[in-house]
C-alpha positions in Angstrom: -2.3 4.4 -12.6 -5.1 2.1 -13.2 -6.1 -0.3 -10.4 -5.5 -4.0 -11.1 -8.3 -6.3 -11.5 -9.3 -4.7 -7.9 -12.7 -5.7 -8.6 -12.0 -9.7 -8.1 -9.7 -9.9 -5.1 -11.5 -10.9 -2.1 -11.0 -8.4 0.6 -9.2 -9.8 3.8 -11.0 -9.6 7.1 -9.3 -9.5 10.9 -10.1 -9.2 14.1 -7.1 -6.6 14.4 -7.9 -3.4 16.0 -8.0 -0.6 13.8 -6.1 2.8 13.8 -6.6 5.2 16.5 -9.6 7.4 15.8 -9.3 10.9 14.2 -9.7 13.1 17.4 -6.0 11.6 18.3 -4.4 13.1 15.1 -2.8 16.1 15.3 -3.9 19.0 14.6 -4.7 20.2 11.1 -2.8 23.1 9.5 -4.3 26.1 8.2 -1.4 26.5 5.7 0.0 24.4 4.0 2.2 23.5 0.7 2.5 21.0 -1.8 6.3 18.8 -1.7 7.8 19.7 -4.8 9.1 17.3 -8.1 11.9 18.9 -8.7 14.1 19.4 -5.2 14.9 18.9 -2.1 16.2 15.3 -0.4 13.1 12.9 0.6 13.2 12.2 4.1 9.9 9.8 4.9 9.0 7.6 1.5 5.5 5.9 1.6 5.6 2.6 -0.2 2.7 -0.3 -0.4 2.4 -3.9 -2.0 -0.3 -5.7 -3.6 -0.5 -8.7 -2.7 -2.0 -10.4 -5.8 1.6 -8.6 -7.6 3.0 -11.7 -8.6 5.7 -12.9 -10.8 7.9 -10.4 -13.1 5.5 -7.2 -11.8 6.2 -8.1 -7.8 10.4 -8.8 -9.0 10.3 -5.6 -10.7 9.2 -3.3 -7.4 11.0 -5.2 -5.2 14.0 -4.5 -7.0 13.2 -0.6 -7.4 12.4 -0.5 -3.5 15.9 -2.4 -3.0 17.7 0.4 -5.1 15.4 3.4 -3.3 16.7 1.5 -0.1 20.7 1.5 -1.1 21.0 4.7 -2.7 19.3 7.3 -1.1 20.8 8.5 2.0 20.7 5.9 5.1 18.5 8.2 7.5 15.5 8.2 4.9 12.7 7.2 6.6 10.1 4.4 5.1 6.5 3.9 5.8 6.0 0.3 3.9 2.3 -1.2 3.8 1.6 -4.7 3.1 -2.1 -7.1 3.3 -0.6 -10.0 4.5 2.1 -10.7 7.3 3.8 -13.2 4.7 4.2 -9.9 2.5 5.8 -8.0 5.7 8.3 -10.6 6.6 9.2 -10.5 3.3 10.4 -6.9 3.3 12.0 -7.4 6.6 14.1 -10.4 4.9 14.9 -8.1 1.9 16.1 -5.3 4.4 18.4 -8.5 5.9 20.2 -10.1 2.6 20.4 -6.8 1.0 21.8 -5.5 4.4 20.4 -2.0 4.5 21.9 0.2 6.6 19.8 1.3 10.0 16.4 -1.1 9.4 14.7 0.7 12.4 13.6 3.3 10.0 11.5 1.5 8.4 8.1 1.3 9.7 6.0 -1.6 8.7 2.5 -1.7 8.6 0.0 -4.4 8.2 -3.3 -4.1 6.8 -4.4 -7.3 6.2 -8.6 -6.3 6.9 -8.4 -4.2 3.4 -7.8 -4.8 0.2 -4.9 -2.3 -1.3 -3.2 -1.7 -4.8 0.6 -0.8 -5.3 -0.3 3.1 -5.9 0.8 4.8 -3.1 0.7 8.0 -4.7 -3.0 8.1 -5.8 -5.3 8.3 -2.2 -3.1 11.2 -0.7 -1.1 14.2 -1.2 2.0 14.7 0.7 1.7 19.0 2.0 3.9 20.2 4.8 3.1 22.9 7.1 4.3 26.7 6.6 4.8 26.5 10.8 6.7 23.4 10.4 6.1 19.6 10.1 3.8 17.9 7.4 0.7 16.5 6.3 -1.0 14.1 4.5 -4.5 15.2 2.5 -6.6 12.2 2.1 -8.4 13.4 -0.8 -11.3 11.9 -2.5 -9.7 10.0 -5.8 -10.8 10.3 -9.2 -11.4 6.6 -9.8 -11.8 3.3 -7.6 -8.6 2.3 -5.5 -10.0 -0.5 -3.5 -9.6 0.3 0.4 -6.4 2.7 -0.3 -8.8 6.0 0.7 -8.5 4.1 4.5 -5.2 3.5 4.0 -4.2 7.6 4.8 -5.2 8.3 8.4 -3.5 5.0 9.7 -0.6 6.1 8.1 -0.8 9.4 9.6 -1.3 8.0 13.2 1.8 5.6 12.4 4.0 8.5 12.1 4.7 11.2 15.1 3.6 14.3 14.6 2.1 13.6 10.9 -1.2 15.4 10.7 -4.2 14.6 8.4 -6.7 16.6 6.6 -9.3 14.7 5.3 -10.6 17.3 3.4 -13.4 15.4 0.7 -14.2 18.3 -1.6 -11.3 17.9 -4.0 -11.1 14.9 -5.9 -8.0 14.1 -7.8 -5.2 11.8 -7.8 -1.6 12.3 -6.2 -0.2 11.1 -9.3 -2.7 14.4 -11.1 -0.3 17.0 -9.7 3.3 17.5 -10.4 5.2 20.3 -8.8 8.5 22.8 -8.0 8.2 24.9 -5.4 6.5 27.9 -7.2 4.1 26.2 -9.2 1.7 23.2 -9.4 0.9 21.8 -12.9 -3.0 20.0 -12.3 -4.8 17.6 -15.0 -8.0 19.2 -16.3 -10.0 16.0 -15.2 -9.7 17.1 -11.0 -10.4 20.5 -11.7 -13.9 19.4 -13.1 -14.5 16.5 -10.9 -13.7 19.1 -7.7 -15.8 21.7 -9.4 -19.0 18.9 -9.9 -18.3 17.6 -6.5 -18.5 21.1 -5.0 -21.8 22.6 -6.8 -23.3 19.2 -6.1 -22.4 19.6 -2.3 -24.0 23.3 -2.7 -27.7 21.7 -4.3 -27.8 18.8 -1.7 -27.4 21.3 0.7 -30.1 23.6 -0.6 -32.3 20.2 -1.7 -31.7 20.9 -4.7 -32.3 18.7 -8.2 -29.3 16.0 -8.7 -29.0 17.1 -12.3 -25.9 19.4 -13.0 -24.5 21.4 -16.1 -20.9 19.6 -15.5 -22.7 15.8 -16.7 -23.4 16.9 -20.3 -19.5 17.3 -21.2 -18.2 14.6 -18.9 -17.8 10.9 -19.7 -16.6 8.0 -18.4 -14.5 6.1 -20.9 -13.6 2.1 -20.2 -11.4 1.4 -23.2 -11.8 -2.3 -23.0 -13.5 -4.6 -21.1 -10.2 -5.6 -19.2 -9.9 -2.2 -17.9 -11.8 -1.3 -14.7 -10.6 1.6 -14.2 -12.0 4.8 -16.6 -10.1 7.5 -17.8 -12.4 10.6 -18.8 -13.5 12.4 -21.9 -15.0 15.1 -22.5 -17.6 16.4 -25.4 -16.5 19.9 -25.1 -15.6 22.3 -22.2 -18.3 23.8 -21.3 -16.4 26.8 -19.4 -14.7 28.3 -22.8 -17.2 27.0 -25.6 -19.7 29.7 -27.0 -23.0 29.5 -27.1 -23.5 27.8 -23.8 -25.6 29.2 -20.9 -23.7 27.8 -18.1 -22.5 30.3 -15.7 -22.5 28.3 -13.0 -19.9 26.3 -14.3 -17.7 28.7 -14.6 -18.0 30.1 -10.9 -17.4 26.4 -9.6 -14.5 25.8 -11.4 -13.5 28.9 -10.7 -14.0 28.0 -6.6 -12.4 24.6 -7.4 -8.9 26.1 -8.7 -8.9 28.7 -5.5 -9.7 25.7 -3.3 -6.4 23.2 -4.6 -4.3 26.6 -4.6 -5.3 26.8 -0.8 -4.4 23.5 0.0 -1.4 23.3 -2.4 0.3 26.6 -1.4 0.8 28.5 -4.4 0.1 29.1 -8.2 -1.9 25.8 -9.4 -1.7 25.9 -13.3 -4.1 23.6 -15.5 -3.4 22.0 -18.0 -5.3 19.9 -20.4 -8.2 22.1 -20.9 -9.8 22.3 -24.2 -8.5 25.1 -26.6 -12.4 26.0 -28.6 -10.4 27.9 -31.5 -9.3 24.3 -32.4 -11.5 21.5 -33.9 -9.6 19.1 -31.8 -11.4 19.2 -28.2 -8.3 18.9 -26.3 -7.9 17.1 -22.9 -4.5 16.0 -20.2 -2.5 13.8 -22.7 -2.5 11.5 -19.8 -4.9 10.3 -17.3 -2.1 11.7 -15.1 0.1 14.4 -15.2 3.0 12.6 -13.8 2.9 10.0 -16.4 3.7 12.9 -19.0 5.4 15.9 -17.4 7.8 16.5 -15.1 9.2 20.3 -13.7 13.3 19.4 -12.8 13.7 23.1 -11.8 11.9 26.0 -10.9 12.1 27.1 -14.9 12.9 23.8 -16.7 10.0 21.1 -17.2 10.6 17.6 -19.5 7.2 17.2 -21.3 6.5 13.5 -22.9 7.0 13.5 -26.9 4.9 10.0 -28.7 6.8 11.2 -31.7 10.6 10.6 -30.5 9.9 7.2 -29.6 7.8 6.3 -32.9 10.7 7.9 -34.7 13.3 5.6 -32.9 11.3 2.3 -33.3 10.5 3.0 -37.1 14.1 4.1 -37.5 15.6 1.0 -36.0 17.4 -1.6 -38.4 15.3 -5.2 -38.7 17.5 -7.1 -36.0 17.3 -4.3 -33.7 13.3 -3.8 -33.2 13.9 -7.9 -33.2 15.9 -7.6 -30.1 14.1 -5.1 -28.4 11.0 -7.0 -28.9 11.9 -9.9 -27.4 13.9 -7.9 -24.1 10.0 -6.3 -24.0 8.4 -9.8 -24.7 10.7 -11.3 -22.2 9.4 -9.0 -19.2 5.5 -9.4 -20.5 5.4 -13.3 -20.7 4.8 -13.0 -24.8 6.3 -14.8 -27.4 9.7 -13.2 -28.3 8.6 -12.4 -32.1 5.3 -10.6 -31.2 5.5 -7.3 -32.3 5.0 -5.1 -28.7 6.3 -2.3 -30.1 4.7 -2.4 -33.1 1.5 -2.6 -31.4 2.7 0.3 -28.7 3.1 2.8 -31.8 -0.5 2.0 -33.2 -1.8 3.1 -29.9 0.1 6.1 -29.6 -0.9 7.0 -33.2 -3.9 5.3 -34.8 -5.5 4.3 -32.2 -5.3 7.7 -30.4 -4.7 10.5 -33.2 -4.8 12.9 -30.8 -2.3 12.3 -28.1 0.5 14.0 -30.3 -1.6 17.4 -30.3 -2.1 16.9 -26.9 1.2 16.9 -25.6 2.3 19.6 -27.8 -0.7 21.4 -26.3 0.6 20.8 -23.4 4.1 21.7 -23.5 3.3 25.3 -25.5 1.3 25.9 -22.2 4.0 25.4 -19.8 6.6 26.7 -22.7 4.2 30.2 -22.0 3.9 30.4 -18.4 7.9 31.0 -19.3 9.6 27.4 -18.8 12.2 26.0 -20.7 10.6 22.9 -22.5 13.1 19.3 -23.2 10.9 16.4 -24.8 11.0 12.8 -23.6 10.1 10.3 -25.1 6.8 8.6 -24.2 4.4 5.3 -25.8 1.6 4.2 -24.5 0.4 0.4 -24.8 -3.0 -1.0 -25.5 -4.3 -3.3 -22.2 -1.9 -5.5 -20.8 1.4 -3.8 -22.5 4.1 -1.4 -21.1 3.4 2.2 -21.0 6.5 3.8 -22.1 7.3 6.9 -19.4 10.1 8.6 -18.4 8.4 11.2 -16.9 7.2 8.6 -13.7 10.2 9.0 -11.8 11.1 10.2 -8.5 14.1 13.6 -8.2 16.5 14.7 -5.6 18.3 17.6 -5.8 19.9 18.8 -2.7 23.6 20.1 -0.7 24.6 18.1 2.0 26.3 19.3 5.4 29.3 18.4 4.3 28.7 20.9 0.8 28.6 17.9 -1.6 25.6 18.1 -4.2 23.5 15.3 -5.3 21.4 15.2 -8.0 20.1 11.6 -8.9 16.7 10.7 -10.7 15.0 6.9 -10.3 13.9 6.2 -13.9 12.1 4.0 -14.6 13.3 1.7 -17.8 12.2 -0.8 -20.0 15.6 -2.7 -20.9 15.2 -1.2 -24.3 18.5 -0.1 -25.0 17.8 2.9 -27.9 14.5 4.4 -26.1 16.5 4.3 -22.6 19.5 5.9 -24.1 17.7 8.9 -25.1 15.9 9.3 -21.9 18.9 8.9 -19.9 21.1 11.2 -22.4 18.2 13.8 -21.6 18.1 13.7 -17.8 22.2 13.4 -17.7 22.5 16.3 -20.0 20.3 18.4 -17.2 22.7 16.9 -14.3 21.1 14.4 -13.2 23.0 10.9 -11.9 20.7 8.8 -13.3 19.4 5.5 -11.5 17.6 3.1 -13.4 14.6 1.1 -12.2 13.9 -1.9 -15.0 10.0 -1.4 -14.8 8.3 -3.5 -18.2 5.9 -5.1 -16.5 4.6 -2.8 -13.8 3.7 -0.2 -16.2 1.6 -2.6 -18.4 -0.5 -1.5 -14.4 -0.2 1.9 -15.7 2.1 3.3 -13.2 5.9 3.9 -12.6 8.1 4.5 -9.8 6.0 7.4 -8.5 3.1 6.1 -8.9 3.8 3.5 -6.3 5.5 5.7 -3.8 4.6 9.2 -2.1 6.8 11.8 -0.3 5.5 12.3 3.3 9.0 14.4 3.8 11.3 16.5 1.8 13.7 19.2 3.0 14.7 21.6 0.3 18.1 22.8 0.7 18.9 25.2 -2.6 17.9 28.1 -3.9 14.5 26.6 -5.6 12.8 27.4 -2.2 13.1 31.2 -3.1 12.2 31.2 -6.5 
């Protein structure tokens, strides 16, 4: 989820008074537990909007929020953050023509003195409390998110009884964690940034030199010039390679996974890690987990697969690559007979040789903690094209009071009629109702449906909670 040209946007400025000061938050809990993926009904759904989303990319989410808003149930609650009052009134008049049902749920909130992106996700994880209630963990992220870190504790004082723990030692992104109620699945990358933030903490404190062991493997990687936002590589891993004299490292990543299993409530699992009986140095095959795996039970997991989606573009006939091309093209603003997918599979392949490995990596590792494994599949694009996910969605599985089920999943699409197909066959063969969310251009951002949203509420109904 990589921030959009957040480096030449002006920041807004106001006179308006800002949100009441910490000491009036509640309290913060001493246990607490991550919202899971995979069940439960979302009751209180944080959305925000960039206001320099224009065009197809500002159509796109305004028509996912106007599904979200007619088909989940009418008492979900919305916390919706806009820069610019124009923006605001502008959700108020989609809550009018669409006519959604009870608009006094939605709380809107203006912040029009900071500059914000679309990722709701990324600043904050949603926890709620053993003892009841929730809170939001205002994190430090792993990359730059213009003003969004502020953006946490006003939400928090927005909604009663929502507490706050701005707890700065671990750095990581919501969208780096994907969960069922047993088990959190984490991306390498925040387990080594939390470690390198924590034994750097520990030398300040003692005055100690600013040089650590975690800088020689760690790297950050801009692809392009037009992307501001890094993803991370590393040399080696330090922690498992022989030869290396770094026991340090090893206790502080060893304090950092104890520290997000504290916070998150239960097993944390990572994945992404480098395997040194390999010659490949392995890594997360994306920068976030939730752009390539996604637990739908407490034993069943969907893990991202490059290779059914190459398969199905170099299998389609002439006119049919044609057509999909231009439906893609259409969304982009490119010429109808450029080649998008074309270039999507030289990414995925040639221009990353790797990623294959690395989500087979991945999905062996989850396969061995004992889940039942179903591939997706997944293409990523080179700067400025659609990333190809249907892992980025958003999952409700839950009884009602009345005994009826529901089990629906917001997937994001790409009007691509063969590669939707499959993902939809997938989901539906797993029970899911399957909503789709036409999503082309937002994910040439880097980010899906849950990406720009976050779960400040979910009640879990079915038996996941005991397993």
């Amino acid at each position: 989820m990589s921030v959009s040209a957040l480096t030449s946007r002006p920041t807004l400025r106001s006179s308006r008074p800002l949100a009441p000061k910490q000491s009036q938050q509640e309290p913060v809990p001493q246990d607490t537990f991550v919202h899971p993926d995979s069940t439960g009904k979302i009751q209180h759904l944080v959305l925000q909007l960039d206001s320099s989303a224009t065009g197809q990319i500002r159509k796109e989410v305004e028509g996912a929020w106007t599904k979200l808003f007619k088909n989940m149930d009418s008492d979900v609650q919305f916390t919706i953050t806009t820069e610019t009052e124009a923006d605001r009134q502008g959700v108020r008049d989609l809550i009018a023509r669409e006519q959604i049902p009870n608009p006094e749920r939605f709380n809107l909130q203006l912040a029009d003195d900071l500059n914000i992106t679309m990722w709701a996700r990324d600043q904050m994880v949603g926890l709620g409390n053993v003892g009841g209630g929730n809170t939001l963990l205002g994190q430090t992220t792993m990359r730059p998110h213009g003003d969004d870190e502020k953006l946490p504790p006003r939400i928090a004082a927005s909604v009663p009884g929502l507490g706050f723990d701005a707890d700065k030692r671990l750095q990581t992104d919501g969208g780096d964690e994907v969960s069922n109620p047993k088990e959190t699945f984490l991306g390498y990358a925040s387990l080594y940034l939390t470690a390198k933030r924590l034994y750097e903490a520990d030398q300040a404190a003692k005055k100690g030199g600013v040089a650590t062991p975690f800088e020689r493997s760690l790297r950050l990687d801009y692809p392009t010039s037009q992307v501001k936002s890094p993803d991370f590589k590393f040399a080696d891993n330090l922690l498992r390679t022989k030869g290396q004299d770094l026991p340090e490292q090893e206790v502080w990543l060893s304090q950092a996974h104890n520290l997000f299993e504290q916070k998150y409530g239960h097993k944390v699992t990572i994945i992404g890690d480098d395997d040194p009986t390999t010659e490949i140095v392995e890594k997360p095959a994306t920068f976030h987990m939730d752009m390539g795996m996604t637990p739908i039970d407490s034993d069943k997991i969907l893990v991202g697969d490059p290779s059914i989606a190459v398969n199905a573009v170099n299998n389609m006939t002439p006119e049919v690559r044609a057509e999909h091309n231009a439906r893609l093209n259409a969304a982009l603003g490119l010429p109808a007979e450029n080649d998008t997918l074309g270039e999507m599979v030289q990414e995925s392949t040639v221009n990353e040789p790797d990623l294959q490995h690395n989500f087979d990596v991945n999905a062996r590792k989850v396969a061995g903690e004992g889940y039942m494994i179903d591939r997706l599949p997944y293409l990523q694009g080179p700067p400025g094209k659609t990333w190809l996910t249907y892992n980025n969605c958003l999952m409700e599985s839950y009884t009602r009071e009345d005994g009826s089920k529901v089990r629906r999943v917001f997937l994001p699409t790409y009007d691509l009629p063969v590669l939707d197909g499959i993902a939809k066959e997938t989901y539906e063969k797993q029970g899911f109702e399957v909503i789709p969310l036409n999503l082309a251009a937002l994910t040439s951002w880097r980010g899906a449906i849950r990406c720009i949203s976050n779960v400040l509420d979910r009640k879990v109904t079915d038996e996941q909670k005991q397993a």
